[in-house]
C-alpha atoms as a printed R data frame, in Angstrom:
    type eleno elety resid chain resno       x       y      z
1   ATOM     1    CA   UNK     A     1   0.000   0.000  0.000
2   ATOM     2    CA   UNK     A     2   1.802   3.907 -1.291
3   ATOM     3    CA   UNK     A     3   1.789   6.619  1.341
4   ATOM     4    CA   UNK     A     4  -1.265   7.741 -0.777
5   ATOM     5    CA   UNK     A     5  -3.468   4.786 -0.113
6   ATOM     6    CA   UNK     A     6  -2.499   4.829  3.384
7   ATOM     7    CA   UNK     A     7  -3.320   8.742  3.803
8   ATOM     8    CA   UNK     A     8  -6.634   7.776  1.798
9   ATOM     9    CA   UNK     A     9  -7.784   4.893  4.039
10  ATOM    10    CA   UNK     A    10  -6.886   6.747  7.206
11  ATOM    11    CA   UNK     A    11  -9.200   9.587  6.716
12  ATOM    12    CA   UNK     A    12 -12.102   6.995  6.301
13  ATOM    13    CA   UNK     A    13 -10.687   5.339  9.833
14  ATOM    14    CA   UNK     A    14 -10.986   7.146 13.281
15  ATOM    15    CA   UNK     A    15 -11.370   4.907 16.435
16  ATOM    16    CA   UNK     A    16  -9.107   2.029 17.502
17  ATOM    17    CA   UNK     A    17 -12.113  -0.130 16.918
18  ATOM    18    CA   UNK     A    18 -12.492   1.078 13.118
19  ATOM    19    CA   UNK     A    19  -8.569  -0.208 12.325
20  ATOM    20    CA   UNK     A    20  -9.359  -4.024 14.203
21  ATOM    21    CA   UNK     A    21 -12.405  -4.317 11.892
22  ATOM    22    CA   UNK     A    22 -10.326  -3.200  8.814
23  ATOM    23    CA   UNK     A    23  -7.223  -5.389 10.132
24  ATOM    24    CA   UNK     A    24  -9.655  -8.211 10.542
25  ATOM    25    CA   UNK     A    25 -11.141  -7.842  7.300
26  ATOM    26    CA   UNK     A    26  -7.426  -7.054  5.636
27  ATOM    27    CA   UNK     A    27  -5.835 -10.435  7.484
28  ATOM    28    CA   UNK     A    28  -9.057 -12.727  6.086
29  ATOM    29    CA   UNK     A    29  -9.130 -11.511  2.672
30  ATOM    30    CA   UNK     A    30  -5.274 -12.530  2.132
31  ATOM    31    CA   UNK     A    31  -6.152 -16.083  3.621
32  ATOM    32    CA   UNK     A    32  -3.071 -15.213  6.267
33  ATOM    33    CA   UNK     A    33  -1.993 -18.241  8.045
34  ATOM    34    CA   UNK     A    34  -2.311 -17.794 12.254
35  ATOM    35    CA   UNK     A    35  -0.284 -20.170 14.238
36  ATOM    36    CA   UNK     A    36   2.396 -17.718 16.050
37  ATOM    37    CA   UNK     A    37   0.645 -17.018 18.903
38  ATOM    38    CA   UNK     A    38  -2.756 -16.307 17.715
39  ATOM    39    CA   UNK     A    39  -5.240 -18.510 15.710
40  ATOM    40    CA   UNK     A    40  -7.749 -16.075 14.513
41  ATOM    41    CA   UNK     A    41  -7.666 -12.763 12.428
42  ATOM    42    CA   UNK     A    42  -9.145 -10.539 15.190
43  ATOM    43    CA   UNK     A    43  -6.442 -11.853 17.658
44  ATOM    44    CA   UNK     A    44  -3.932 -11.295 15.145
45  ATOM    45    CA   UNK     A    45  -5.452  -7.680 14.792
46  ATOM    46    CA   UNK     A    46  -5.710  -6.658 18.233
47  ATOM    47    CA   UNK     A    47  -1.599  -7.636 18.993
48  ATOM    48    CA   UNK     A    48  -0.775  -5.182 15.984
49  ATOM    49    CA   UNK     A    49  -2.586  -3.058 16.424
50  ATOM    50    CA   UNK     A    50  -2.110  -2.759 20.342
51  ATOM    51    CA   UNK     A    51   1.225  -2.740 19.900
52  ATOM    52    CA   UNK     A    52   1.977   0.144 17.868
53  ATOM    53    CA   UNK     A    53  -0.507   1.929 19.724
54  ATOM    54    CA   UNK     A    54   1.287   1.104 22.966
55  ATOM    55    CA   UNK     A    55  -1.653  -0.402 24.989
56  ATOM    56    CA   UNK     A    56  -2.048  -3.484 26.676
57  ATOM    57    CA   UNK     A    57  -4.391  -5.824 24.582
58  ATOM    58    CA   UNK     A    58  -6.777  -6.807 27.197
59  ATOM    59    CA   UNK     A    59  -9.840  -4.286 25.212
60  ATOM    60    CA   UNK     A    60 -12.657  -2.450 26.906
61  ATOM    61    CA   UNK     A    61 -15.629  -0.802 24.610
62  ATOM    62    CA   UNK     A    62 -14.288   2.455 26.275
63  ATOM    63    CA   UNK     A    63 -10.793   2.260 24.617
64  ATOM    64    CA   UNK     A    64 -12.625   0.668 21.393
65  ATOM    65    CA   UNK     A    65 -14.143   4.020 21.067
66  ATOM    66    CA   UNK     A    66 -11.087   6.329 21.197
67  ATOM    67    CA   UNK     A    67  -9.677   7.763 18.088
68  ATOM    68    CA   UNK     A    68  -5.912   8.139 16.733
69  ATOM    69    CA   UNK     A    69  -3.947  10.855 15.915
70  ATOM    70    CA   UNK     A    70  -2.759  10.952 12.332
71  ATOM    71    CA   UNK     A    71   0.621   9.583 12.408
72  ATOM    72    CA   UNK     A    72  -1.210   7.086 14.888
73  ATOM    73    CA   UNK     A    73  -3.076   5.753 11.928
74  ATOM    74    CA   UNK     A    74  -0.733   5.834  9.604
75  ATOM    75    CA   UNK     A    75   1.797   3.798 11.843
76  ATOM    76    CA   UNK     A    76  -0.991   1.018 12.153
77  ATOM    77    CA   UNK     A    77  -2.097   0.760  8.078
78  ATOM    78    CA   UNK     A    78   2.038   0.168  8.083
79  ATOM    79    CA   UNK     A    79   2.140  -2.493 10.173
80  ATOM    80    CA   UNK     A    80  -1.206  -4.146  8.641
81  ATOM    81    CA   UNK     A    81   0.355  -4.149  5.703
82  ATOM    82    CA   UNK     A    82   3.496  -5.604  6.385
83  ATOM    83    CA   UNK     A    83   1.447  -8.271  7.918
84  ATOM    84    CA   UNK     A    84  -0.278  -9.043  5.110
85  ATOM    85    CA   UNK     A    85   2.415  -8.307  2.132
86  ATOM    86    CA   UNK     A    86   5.470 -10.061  3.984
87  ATOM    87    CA   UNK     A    87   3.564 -12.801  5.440
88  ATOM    88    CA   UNK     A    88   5.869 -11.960  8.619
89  ATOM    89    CA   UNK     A    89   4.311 -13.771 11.761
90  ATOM    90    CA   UNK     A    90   3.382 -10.651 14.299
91  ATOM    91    CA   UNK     A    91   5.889 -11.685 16.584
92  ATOM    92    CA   UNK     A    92   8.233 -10.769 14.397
93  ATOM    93    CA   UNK     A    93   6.826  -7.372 13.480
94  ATOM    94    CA   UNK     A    94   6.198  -6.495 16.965
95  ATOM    95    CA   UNK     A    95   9.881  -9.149 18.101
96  ATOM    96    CA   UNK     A    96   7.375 -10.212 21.508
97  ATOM    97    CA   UNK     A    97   6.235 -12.960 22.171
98  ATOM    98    CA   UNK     A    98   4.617 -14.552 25.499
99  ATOM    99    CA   UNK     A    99   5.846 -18.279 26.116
100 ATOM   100    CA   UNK     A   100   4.790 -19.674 29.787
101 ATOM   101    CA   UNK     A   101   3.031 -15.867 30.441
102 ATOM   102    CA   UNK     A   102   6.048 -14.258 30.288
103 ATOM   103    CA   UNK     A   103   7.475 -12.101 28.160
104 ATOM   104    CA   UNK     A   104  10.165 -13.149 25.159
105 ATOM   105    CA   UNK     A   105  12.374 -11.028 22.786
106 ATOM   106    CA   UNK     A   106  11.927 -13.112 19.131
107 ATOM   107    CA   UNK     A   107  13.472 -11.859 15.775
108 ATOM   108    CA   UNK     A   108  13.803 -13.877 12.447
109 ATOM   109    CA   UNK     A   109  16.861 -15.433 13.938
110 ATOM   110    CA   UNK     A   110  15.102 -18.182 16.195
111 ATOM   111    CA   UNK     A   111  11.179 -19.819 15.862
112 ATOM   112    CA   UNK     A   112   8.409 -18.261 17.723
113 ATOM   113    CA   UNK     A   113   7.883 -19.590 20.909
114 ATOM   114    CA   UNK     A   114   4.796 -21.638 21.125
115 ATOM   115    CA   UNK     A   115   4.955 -25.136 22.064
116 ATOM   116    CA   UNK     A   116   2.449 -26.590 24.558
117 ATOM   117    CA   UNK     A   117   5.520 -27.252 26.916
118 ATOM   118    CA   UNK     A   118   4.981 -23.866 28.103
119 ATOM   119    CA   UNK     A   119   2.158 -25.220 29.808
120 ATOM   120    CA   UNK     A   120   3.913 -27.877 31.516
121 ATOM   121    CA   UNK     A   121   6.583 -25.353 33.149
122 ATOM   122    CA   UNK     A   122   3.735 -22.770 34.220
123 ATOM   123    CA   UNK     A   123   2.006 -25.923 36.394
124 ATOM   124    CA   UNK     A   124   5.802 -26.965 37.367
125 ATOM   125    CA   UNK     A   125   5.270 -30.556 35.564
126 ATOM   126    CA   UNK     A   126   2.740 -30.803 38.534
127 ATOM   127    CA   UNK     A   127   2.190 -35.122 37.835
128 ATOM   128    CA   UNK     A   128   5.397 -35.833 36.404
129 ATOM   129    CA   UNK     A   129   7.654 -34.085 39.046
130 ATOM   130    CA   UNK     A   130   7.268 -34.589 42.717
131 ATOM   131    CA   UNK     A   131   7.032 -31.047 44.379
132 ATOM   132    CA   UNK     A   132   9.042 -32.396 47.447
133 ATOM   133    CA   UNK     A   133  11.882 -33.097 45.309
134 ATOM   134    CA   UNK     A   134  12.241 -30.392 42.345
135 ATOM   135    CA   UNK     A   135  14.734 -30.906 39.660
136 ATOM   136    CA   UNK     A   136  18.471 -29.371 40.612
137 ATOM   137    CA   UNK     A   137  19.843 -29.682 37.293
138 ATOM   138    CA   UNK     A   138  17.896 -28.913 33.641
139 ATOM   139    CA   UNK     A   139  18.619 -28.871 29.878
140 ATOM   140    CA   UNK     A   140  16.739 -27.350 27.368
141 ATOM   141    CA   UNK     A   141  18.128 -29.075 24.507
142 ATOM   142    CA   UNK     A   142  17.542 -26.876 21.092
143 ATOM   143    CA   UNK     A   143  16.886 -23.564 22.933
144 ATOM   144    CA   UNK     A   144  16.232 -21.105 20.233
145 ATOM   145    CA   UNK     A   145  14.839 -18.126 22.146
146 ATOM   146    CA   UNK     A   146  15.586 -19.525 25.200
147 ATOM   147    CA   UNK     A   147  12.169 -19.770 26.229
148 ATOM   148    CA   UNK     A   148  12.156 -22.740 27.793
149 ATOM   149    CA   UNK     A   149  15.140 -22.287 29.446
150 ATOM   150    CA   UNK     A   150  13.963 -19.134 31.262
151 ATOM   151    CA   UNK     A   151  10.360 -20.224 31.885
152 ATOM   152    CA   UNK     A   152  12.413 -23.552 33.483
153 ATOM   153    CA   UNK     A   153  14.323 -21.066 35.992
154 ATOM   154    CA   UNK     A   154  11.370 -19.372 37.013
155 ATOM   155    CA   UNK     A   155   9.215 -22.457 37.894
156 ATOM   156    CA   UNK     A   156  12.388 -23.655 39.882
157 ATOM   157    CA   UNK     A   157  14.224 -20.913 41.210
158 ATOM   158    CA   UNK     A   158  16.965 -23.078 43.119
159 ATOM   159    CA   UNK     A   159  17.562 -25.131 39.883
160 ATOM   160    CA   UNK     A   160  20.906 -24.693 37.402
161 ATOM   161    CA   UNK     A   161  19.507 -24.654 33.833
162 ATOM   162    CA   UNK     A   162  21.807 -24.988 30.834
163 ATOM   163    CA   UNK     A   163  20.431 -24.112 27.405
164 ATOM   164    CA   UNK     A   164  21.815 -25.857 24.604
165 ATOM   165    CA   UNK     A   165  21.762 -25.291 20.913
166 ATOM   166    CA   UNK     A   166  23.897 -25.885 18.085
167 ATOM   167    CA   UNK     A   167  22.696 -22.199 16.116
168 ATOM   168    CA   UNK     A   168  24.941 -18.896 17.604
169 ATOM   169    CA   UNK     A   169  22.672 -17.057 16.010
170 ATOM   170    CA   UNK     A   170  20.098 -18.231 18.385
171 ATOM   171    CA   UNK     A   171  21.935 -18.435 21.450
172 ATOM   172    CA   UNK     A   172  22.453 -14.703 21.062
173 ATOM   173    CA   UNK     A   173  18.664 -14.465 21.232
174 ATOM   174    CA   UNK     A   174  18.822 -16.564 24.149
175 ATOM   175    CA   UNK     A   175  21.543 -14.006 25.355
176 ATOM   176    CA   UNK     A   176  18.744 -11.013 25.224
177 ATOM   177    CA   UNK     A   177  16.302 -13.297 26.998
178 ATOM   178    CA   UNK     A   178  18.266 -14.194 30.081
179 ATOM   179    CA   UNK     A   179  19.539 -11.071 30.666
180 ATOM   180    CA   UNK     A   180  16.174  -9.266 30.328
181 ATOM   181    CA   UNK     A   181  14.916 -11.553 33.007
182 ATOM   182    CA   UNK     A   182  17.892 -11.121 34.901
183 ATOM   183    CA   UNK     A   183  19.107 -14.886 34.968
184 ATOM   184    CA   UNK     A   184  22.369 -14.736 34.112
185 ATOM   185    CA   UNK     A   185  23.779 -16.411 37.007
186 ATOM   186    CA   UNK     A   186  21.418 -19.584 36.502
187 ATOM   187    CA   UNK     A   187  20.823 -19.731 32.966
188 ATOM   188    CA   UNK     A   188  23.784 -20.479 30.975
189 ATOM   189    CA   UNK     A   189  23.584 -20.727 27.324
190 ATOM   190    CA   UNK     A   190  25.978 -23.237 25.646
191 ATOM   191    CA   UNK     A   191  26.782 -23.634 22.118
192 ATOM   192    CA   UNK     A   192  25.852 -27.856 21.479
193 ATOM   193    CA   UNK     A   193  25.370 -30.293 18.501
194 ATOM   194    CA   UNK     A   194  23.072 -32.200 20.543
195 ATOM   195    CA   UNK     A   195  24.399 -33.292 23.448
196 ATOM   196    CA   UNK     A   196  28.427 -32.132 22.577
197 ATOM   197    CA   UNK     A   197  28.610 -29.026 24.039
198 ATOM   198    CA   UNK     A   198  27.443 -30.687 27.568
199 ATOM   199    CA   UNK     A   199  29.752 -33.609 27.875
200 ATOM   200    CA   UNK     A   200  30.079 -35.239 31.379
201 ATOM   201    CA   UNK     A   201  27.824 -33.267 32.843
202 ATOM   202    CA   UNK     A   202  23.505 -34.741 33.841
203 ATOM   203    CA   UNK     A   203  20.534 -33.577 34.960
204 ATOM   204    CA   UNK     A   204  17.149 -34.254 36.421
205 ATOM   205    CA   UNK     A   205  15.453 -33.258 33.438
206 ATOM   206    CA   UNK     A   206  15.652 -32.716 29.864
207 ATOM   207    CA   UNK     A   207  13.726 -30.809 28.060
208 ATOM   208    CA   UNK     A   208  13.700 -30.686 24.241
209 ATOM   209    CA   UNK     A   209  11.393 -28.894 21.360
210 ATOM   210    CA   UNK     A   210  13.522 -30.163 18.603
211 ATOM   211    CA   UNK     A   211  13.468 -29.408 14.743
212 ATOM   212    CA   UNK     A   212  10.926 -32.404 14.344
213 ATOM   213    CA   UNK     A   213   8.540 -31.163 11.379
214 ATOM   214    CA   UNK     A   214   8.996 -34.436  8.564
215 ATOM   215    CA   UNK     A   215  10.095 -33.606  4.816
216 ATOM   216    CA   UNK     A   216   5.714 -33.955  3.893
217 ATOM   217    CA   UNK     A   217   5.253 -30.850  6.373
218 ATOM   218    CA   UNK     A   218   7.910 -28.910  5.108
219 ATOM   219    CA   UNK     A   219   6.910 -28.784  1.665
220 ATOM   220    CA   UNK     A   220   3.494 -27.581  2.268
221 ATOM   221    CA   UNK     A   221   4.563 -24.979  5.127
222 ATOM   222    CA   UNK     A   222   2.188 -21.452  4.737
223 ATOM   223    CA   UNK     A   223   4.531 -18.476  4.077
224 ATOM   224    CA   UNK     A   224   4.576 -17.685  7.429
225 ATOM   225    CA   UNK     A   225   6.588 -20.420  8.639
226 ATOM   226    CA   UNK     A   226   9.251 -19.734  5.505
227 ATOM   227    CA   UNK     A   227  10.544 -16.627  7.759
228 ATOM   228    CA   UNK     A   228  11.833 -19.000 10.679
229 ATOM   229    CA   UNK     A   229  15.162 -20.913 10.396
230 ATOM   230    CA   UNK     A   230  14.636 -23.470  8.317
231 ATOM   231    CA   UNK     A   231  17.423 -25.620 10.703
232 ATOM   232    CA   UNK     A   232  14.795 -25.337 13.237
233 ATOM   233    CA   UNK     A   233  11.935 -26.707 11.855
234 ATOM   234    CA   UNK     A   234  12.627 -29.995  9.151
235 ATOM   235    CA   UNK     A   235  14.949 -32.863 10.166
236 ATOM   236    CA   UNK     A   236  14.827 -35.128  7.815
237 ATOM   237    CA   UNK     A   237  12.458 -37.337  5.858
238 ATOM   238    CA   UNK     A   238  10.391 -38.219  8.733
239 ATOM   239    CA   UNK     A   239  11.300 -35.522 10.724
240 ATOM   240    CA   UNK     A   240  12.960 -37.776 13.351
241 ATOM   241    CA   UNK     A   241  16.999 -37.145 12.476
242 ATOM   242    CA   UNK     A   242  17.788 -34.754 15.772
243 ATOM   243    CA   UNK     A   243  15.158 -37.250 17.657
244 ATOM   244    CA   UNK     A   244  17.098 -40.153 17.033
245 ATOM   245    CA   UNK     A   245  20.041 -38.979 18.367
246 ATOM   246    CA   UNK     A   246  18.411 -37.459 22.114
247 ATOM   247    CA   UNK     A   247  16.550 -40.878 22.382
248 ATOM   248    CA   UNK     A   248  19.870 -42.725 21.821
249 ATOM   249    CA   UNK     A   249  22.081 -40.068 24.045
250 ATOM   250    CA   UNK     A   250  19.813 -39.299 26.506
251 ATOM   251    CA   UNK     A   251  20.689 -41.878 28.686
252 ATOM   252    CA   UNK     A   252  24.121 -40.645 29.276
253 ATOM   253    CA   UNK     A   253  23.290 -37.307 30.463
254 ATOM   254    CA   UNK     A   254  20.371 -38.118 32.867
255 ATOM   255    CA   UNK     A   255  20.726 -38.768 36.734
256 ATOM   256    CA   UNK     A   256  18.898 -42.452 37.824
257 ATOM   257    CA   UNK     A   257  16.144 -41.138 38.498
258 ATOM   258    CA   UNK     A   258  16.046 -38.667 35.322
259 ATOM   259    CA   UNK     A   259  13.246 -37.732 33.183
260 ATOM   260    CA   UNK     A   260  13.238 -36.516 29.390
261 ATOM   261    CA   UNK     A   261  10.161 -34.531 27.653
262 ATOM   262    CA   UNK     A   262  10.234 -34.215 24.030
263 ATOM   263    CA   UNK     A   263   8.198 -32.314 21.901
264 ATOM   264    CA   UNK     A   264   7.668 -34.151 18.033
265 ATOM   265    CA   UNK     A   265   4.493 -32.465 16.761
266 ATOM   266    CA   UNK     A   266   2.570 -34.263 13.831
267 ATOM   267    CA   UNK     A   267   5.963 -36.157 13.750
268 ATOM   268    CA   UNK     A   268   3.772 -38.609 16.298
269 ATOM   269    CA   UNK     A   269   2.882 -40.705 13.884
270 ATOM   270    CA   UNK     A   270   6.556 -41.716 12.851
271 ATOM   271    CA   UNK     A   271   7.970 -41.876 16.176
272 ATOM   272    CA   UNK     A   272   5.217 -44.547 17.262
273 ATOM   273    CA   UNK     A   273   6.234 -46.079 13.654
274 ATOM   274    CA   UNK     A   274   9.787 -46.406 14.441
275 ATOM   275    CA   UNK     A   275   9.834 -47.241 18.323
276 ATOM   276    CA   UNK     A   276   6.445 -49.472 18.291
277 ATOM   277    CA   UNK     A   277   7.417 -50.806 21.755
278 ATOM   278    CA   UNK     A   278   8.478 -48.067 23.566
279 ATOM   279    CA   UNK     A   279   6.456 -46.991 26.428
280 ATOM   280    CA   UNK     A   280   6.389 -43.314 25.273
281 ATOM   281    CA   UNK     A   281   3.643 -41.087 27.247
282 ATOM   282    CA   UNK     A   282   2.032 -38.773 25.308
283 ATOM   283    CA   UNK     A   283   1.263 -35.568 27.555
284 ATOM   284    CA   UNK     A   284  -2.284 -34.021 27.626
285 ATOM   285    CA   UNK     A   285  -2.862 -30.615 27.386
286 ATOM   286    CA   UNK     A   286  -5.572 -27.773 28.496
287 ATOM   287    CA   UNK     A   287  -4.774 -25.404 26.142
288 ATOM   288    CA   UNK     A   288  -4.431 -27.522 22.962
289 ATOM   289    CA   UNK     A   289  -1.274 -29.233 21.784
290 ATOM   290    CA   UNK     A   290  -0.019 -32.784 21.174
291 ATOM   291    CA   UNK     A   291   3.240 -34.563 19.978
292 ATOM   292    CA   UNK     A   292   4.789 -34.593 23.609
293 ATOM   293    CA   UNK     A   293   6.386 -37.498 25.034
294 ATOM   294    CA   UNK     A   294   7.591 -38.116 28.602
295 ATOM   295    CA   UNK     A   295  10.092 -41.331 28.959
296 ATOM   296    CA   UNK     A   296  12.271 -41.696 32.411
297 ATOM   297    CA   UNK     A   297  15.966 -42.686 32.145
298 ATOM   298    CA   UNK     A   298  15.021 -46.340 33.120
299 ATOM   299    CA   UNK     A   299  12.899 -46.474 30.150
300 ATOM   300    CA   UNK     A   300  15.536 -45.534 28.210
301 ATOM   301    CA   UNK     A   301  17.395 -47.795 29.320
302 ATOM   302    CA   UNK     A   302  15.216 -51.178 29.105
303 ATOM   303    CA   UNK     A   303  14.420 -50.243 25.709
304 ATOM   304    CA   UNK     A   304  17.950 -48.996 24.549
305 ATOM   305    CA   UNK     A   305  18.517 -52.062 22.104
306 ATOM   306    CA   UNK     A   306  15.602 -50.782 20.217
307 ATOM   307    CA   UNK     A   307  16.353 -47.439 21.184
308 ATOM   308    CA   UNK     A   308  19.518 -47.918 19.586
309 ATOM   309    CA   UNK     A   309  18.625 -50.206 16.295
310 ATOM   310    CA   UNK     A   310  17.048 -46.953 15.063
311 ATOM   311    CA   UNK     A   311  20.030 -43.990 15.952
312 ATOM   312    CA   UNK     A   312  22.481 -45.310 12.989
């Protein structure tokens, strides 16, 4: 959209409410995909346009009502447009994103937080972890943002928590995270193929949102998706490459009584395919979300002769 259309459509646009309908209406007509934080247009809308305006998003019909100031209005159509012309995810245009309801620092160089493992750390892995006796040692294996990492350090304060991944370009990200939430001293971000950065060391529990999306998947990825790294997302064929190797690793870098959680996505399907005897359990969710597996390291270990059939 030229300066001219913008001017032109903002003098037919006065109240805050009158730029969500036309976002809304802008976001549906271009078919945009919504899966970064948001799964509607009007959601979508409301973080844009919230954020340029510099209000929380949390509407009342009061604010609704109030009208913009020019260069108001014209910073909105701007970021509308991007959104629809660029295809950029609105964490990107806006670099925020929440992750475990707090607040995260994205750009292009790592995915946008939003695995259903946030919801695990908010509830402390209530089910899975015994309260009494909280983890003293964690690994977020393929940190991007960090998010994990963080929200990990906040749901147990007393706990070290390294986070691991193999991109500098995301640990950097990861950088700006832990310092913005002041955890410097107990989040430590290490530069790891896997497990290769962390060698002799083991922890309580392992954490992982891997690139897991299968070969299928990645061909027929909306536009939106095509302005994350593509390292983080595909791995492989049937998405199970960087999988293989934490199922067949794990085992070394877990205490007895350890526990790994795994995020695999649609990858399910293949993972139940190429471990059909593995106990895996696949973690429920309030908020929506599947492809989550929980296996202790004396899983791992009965079923390592499987386990390991499938890493080579």
């Amino acid at each position: 959209m030229s300066e001219t259309n913008h001017a032109l459509v903002a003098t037919q646009l006065e109240s805050i409410g009158d730029f969500l309908r036309y976002a809304t209406s802008q976001f549906n007509q271009a078919e945009l995909f919504f899966g970064h934080g948001t799964d509607n247009a009007w959601d979508e809308a409301i973080t844009l346009v919230m954020y340029v305006l510099h209000l929380p998003s949390d509407l009342s019909e009061k604010v609704l009502s109030c009208k913009l100031l020019e260069e108001e209005k014209l910073a909105v159509l701007d970021i509308i447009h991007r959104r629809v012309v660029e295809g950029l995810p609105a964490a990107y245009l806006t670099q925020q994103a929440i992750f475990a309801n707090l607040p995260f620092y994205v750009d292009e160089r790592v995915l946008v937080p939003r695995s259903p493992i946030g919801e695990l750390i908010e509830n402390a892995f209530s089910q899975i972890i015994d309260e009494d006796n909280p983890p003293s040692r964690i690994l977020d294996l393929c940190t991007g943002s960090g998010c994990i990492a963080v929200a990990c350090a906040y749901a147990f304060p007393t706990a070290e928590v390294d986070a691991v991944d193999l991109s500098i370009d995301a640990l950097n990200v990861a950088q700006i995270n832990i310092e913005n939430h002041g955890l410097t001293e107990q989040v430590i971000p290490i530069q790891s193929d896997v497990f290769s950065g962390v060698s002799g060391l083991s922890y309580d529990l392992i954490v992982s949102n891997p690139p897991y999306v299968d070969q299928e998947d990645v061909d027929l990825l909306p536009q939106e998706y095509l302005h994350e790294p593509e390292m983080g997302l595909g791995s492989g064929f049937d998405g199970l490459d960087i999988v293989r190797k934490i199922l067949n690793e794990a085992t070394m870098y877990l205490n007895d009584n350890g526990i790994l959680i795994c995020e695999v996505g649609n990858s399910q399907v293949h993972v139940e395919a190429v471990y059909p005897t593995v106990p895996f359990q696949w973690l429920t969710f309030e908020r929506g979300g599947h492809g989550v597996f929980m296996l202790t390291k004396a899983q791992l270990l009965e079923f390592s002769d499987e386990i390991s059939q499938q890493a080579n």
